[in-house]
MIVOKE-746783 format. One record per residue (C-alpha): residue number from 1; x, y, z. Coordinates in nm, 3 decimals, m for minus. Example, Ala and Ser with C-alpha at 12.3 -4.5 7.8 and 13.67 -1.06 7.14 Angstrom:
! MIVOKE-746783
<node pos="1" xx="1.230" yy="m0.450" zz="0.780"/>
<node pos="2" xx="1.367" yy="m0.106" zz="0.714"/>
This chain:
! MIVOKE-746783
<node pos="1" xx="0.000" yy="0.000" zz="0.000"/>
<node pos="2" xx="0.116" yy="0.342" zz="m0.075"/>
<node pos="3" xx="0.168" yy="0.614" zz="0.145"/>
<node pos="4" xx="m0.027" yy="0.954" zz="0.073"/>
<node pos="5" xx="0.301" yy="1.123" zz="m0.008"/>
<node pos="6" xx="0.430" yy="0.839" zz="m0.191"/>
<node pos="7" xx="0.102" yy="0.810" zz="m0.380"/>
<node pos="8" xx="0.085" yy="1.191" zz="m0.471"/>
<node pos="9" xx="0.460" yy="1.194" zz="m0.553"/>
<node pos="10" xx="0.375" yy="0.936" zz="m0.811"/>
<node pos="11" xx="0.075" yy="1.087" zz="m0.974"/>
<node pos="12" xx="0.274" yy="1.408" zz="m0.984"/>
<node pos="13" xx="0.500" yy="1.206" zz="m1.223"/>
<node pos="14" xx="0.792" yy="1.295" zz="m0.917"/>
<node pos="15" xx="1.034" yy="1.003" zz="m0.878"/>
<node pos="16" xx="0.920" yy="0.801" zz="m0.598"/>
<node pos="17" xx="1.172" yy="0.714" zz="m0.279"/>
<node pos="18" xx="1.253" yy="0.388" zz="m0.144"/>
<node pos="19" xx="1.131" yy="0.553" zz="0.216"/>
<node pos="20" xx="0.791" yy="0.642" zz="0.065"/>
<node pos="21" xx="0.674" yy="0.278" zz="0.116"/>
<node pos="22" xx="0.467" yy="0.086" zz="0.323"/>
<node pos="23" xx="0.507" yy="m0.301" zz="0.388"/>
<node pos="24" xx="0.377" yy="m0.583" zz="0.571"/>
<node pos="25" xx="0.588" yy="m0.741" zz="0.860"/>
<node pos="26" xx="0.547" yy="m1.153" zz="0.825"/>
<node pos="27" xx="0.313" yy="m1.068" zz="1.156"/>
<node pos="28" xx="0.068" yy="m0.863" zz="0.994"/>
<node pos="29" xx="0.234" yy="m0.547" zz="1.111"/>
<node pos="30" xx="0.242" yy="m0.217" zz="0.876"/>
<node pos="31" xx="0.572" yy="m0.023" zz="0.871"/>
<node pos="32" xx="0.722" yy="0.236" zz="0.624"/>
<node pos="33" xx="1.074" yy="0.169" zz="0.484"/>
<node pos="34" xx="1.175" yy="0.515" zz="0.634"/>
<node pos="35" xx="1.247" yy="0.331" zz="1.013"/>
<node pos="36" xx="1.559" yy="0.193" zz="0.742"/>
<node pos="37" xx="1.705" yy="0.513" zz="0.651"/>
<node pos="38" xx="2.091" yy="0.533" zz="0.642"/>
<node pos="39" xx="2.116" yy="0.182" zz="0.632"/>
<node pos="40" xx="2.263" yy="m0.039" zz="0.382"/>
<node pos="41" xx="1.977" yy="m0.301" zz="0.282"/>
<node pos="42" xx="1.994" yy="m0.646" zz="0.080"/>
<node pos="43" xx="1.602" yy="m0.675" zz="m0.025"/>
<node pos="44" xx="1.563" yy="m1.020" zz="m0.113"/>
<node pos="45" xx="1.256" yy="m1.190" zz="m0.283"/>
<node pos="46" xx="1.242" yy="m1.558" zz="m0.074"/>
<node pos="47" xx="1.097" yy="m1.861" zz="m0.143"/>
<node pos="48" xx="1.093" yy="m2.195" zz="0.058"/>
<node pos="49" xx="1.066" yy="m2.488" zz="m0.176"/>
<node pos="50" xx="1.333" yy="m2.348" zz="m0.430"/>
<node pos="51" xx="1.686" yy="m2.476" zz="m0.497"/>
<node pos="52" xx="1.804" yy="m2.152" zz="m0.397"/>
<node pos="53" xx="1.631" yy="m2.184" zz="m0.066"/>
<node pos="54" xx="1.938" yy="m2.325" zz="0.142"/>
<node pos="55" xx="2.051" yy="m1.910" zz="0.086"/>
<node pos="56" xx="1.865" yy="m1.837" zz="0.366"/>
<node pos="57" xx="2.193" yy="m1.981" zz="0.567"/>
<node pos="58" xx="2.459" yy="m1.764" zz="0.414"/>
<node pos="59" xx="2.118" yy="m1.440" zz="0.443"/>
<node pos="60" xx="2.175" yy="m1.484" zz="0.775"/>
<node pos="61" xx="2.537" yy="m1.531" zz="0.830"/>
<node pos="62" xx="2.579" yy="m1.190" zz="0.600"/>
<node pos="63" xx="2.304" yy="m1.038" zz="0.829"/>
<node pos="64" xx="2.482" yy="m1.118" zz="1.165"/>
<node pos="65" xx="2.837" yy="m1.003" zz="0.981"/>
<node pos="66" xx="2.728" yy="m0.663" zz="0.950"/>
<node pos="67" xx="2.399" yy="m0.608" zz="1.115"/>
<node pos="68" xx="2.601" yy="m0.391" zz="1.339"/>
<node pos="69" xx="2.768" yy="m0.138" zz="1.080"/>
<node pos="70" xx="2.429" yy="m0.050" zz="0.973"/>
<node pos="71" xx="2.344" yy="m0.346" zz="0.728"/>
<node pos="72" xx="1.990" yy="m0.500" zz="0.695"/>
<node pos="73" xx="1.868" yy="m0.768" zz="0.519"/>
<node pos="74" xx="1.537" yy="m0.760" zz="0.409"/>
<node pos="75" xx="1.327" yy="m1.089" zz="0.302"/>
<node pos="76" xx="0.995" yy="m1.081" zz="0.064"/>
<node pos="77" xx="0.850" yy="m1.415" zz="0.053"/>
<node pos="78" xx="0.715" yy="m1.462" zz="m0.318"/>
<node pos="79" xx="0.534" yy="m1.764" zz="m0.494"/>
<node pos="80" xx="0.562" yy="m1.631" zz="m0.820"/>
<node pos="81" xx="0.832" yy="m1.841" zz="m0.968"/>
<node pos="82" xx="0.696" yy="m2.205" zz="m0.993"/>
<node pos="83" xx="0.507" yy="m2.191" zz="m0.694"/>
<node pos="84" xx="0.785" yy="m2.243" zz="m0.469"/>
<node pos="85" xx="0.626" yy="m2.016" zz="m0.202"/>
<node pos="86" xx="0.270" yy="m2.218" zz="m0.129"/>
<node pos="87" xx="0.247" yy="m2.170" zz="0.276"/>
<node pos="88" xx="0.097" yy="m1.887" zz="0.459"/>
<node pos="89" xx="0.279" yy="m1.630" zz="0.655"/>
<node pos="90" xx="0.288" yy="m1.824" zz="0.948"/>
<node pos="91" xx="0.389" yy="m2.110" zz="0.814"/>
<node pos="92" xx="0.698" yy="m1.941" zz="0.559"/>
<node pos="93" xx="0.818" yy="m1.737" zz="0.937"/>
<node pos="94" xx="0.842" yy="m2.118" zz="1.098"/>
<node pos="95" xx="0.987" yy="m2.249" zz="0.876"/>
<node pos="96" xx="1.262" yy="m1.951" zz="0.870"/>
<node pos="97" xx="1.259" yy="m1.985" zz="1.235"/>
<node pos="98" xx="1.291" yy="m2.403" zz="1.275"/>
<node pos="99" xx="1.469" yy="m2.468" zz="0.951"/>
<node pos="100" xx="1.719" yy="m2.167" zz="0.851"/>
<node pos="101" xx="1.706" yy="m1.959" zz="1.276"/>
<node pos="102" xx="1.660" yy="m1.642" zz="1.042"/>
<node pos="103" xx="1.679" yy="m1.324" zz="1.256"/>
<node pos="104" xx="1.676" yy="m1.055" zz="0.979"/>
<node pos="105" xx="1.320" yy="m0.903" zz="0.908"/>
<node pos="106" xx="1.055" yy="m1.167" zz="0.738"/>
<node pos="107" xx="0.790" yy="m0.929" zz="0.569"/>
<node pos="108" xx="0.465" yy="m1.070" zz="0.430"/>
<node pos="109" xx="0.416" yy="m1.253" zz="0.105"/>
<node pos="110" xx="0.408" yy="m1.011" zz="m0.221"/>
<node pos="111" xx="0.395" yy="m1.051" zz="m0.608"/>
<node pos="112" xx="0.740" yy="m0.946" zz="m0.731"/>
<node pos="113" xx="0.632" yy="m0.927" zz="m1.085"/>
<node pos="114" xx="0.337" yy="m0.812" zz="m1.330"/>
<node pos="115" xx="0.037" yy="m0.601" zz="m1.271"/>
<node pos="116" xx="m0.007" yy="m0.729" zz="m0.931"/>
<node pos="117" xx="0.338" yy="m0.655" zz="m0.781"/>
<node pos="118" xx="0.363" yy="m0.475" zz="m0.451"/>
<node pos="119" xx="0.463" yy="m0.134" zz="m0.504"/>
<node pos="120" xx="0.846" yy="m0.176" zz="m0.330"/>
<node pos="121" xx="0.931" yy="m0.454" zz="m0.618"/>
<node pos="122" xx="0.725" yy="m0.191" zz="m0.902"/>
<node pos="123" xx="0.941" yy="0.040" zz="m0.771"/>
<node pos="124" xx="1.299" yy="m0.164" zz="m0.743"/>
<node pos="125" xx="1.246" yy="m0.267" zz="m1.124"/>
<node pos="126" xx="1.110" yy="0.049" zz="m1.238"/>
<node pos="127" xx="1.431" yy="0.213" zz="m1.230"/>
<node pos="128" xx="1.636" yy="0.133" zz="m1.560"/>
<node pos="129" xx="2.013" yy="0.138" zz="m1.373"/>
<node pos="130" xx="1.860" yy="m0.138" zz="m1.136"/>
<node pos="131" xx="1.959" yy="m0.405" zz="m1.388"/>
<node pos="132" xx="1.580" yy="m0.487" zz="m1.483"/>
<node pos="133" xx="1.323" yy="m0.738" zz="m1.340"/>
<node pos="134" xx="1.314" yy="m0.996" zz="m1.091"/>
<node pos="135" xx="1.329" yy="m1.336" zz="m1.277"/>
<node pos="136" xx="1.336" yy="m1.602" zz="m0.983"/>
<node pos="137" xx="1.359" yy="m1.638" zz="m0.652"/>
<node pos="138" xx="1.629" yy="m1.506" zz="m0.443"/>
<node pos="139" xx="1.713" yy="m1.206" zz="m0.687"/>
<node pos="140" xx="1.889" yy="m0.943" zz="m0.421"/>
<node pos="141" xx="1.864" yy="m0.592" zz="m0.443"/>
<node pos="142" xx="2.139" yy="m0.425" zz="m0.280"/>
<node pos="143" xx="2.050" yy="m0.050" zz="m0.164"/>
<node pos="144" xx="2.250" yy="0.235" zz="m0.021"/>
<node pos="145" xx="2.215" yy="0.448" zz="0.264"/>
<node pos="146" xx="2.068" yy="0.674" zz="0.042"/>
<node pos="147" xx="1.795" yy="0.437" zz="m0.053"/>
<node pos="148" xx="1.972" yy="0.407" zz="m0.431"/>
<node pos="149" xx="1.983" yy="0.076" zz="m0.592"/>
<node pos="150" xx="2.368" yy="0.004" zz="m0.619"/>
<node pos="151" xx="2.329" yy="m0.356" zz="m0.719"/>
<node pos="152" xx="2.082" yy="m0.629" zz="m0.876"/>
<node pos="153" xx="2.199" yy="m0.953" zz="m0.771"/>
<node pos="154" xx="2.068" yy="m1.222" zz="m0.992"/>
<node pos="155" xx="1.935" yy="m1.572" zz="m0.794"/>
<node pos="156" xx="2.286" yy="m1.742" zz="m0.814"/>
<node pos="157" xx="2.487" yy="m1.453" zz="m0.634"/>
<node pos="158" xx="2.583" yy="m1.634" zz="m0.295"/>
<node pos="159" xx="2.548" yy="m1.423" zz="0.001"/>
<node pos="160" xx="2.866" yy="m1.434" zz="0.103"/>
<node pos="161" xx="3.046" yy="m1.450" zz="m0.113"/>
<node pos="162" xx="3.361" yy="m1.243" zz="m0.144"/>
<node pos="163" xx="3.198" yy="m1.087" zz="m0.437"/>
<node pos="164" xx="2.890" yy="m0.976" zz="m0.235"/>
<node pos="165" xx="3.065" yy="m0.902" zz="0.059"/>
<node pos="166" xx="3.288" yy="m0.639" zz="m0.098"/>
<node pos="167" xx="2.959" yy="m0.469" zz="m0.237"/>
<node pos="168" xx="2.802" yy="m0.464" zz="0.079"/>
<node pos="169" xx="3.140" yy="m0.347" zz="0.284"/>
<node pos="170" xx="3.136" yy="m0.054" zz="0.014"/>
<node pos="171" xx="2.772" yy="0.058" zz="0.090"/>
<node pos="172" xx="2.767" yy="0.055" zz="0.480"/>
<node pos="173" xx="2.738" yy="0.371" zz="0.664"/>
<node pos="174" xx="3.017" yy="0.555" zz="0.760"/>
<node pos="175" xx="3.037" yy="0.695" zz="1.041"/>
């Protein structure tokens, strides 16, 4: 859902901020994107039956190796790549929890792609230098403290790798 300033910003053909948008916590709970400001974010689109599922591991290990310079990742579980996200909220947050002991923020189920996706992922592909649309599961979009797109990861980038760790180290806040 859009905010009132996001939603006139966008009708007044304005370009629209990252901070301008409202999401879903995994619990149901509504929260703007601002409460992330000045922080380097990985926005990932999840899903649990997929062979890139077993990412959630190195999600978290990145998340716990720089959650304290200001890093954030942030998860979107989506089922629209081959169905690969069937369960509810509840059940996609156990299954983080049991399966994967994910700590990093779990926001509610969302279309990534087509007429029907939520406004953040309209938004993330919208922008030509973001590298274009999401095409599976576990694309990353790695953000600035500025809320600019600095990197579209495709489904195969590893989490930590050395590759993504070096883009990450170069977009956390200094301080």
């Amino acid at each position: 859902m859009l905010t009132t300033l996001a939603l006139s910003l966008s009708l007044a053909g304005a370009p629209m901020s990252l901070y301008d948008l409202q999401v879903q916590t995994i619990d149901g709970k509504d929260v703007s994107l601002s409460q992330y400001k000045g922080k380097a974010l990985l926005i990932v689109n999840t899903a649990s039956q997929c062979g890139y599922t077993p990412q959630y591991k190195g999600l978290e290990e990145l998340y716990q190796a720089y959650k304290a310079k200001g890093f954030e990742v942030l998860a979107f579980p989506s089922n629209d790549f081959g169905g690969q996200e069937p369960g509810t909220n509840a059940e996609v947050k156990a299954f983080c929890d049991l399966k994967y002991k994910t700590t990093f923020p779990l926001f509610a189920k969302v279309a990534v792609k087509g007429d029907a996706a939520h406004p953040l992922y309209k938004h993330l592909q919208g922008l030509k230098e973001n590298g274009g649309e999401v095409n599976w599961n576990f694309n990353k979009f790695l953000v600035a403290t500025d809320g600019k797109v600095v990197a579209h990861l495709p489904s195969k980038a590893e989490p930590m790798s050395h590759e993504v760790r070096k883009q990450v180290e170069a977009v956390l806040p200094t301080k």
